[in-house]
C-alpha positions in Angstrom: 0.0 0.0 0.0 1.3 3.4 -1.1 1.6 6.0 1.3 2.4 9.5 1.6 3.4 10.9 5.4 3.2 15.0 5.6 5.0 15.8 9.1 6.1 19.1 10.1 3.4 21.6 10.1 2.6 23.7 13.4 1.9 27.0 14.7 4.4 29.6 14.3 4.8 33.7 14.1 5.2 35.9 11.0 8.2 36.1 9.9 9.5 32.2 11.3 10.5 29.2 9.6 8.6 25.4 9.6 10.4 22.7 7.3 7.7 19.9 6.2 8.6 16.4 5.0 6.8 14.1 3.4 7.7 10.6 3.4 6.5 8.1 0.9 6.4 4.1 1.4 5.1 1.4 -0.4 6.8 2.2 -3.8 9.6 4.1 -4.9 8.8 7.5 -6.3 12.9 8.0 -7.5 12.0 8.7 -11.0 8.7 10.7 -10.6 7.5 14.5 -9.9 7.0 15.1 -6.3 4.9 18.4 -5.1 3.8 20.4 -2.5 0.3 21.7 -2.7 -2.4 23.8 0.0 -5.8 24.7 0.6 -7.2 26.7 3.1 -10.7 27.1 4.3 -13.2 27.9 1.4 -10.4 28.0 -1.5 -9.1 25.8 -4.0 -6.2 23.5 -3.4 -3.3 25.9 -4.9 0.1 24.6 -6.3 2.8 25.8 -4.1 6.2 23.9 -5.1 7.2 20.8 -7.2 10.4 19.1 -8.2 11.5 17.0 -10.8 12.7 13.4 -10.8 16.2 14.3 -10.1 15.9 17.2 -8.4 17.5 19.1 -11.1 14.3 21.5 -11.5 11.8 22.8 -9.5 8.8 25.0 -9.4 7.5 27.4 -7.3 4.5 29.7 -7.4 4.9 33.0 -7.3 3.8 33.7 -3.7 6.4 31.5 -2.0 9.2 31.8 -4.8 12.6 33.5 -2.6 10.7 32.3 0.4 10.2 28.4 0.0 12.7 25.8 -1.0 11.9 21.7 -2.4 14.6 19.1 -1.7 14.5 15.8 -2.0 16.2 12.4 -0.6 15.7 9.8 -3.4 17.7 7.2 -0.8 15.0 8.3 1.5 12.3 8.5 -0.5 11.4 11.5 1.1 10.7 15.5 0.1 10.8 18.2 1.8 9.9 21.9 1.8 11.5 24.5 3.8 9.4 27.5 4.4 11.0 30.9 5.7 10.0 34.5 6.2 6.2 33.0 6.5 3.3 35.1 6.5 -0.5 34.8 7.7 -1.7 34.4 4.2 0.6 31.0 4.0 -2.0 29.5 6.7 -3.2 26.4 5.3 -3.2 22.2 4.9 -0.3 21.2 2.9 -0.8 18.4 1.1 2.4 16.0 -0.9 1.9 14.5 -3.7 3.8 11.8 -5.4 3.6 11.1 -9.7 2.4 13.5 -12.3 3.5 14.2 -16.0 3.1 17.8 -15.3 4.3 18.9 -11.7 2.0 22.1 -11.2 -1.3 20.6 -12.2 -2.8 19.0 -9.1 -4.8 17.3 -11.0 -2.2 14.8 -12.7 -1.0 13.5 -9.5 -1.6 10.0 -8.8 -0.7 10.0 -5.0 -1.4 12.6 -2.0 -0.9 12.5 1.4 -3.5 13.3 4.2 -2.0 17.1 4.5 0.0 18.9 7.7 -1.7 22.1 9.2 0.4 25.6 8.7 -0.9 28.3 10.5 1.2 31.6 10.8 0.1 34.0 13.2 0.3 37.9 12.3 
């Protein structure tokens, strides 16, 4: 059974840092698109980051991009996203997701985790 493990979300102030993993099992995910993906209350899950195979490329939307960083540990099969200089508006569930031909579409993705609570307090 494939799973996806988010861990790392909390409650922290303007301004701080949170790094989230998300650790997959059941398969190997070494040569597929990872992402990182939110929703808040009332909106549409948004694409936030995403990162190729290798972790050569990566993708961030505009709202995170300087502030956010994707890694990933292909030995681990694991993925991460660091998140600095957060703000309120960055409150949300962050959701992984594992395989997709096209890394910012959510809806290509073939595998998501259950999500880790952000909430950034102003």
């Amino acid at each position: 059974q494939v799973q996806l493990v988010e861990s790392g979300g909390g409650y922290v102030q303007a301004g701080g840092s949170l790094r989230l993993s998300c650790a997959a099992s059941g398969r190997s995910f070494s040569s597929n698109a990872m992402g990182w993906f939110r929703q808040a209350p009332g909106k549409e899950r948004e694409f936030v980051s995403a990162i190729n195979w290798s972790g050569a490329r990566t993708y961030y939307a505009d709202s995170v991009k300087g502030r956010f960083t994707i890694s990933r540990d292909n030995a681990k099969n694991t993925v991460y996203l660091q998140m600095n200089s957060l703000k309120s508006e960055d409150t949300s569930v962050y959701y992984c997701a594992a395989k997709s031909p096209t890394p910012t579409d959510p809806s290509r993705y073939d595998y998501w985790g259950q999500g880790t609570q952000v909430t950034v307090s102003s």
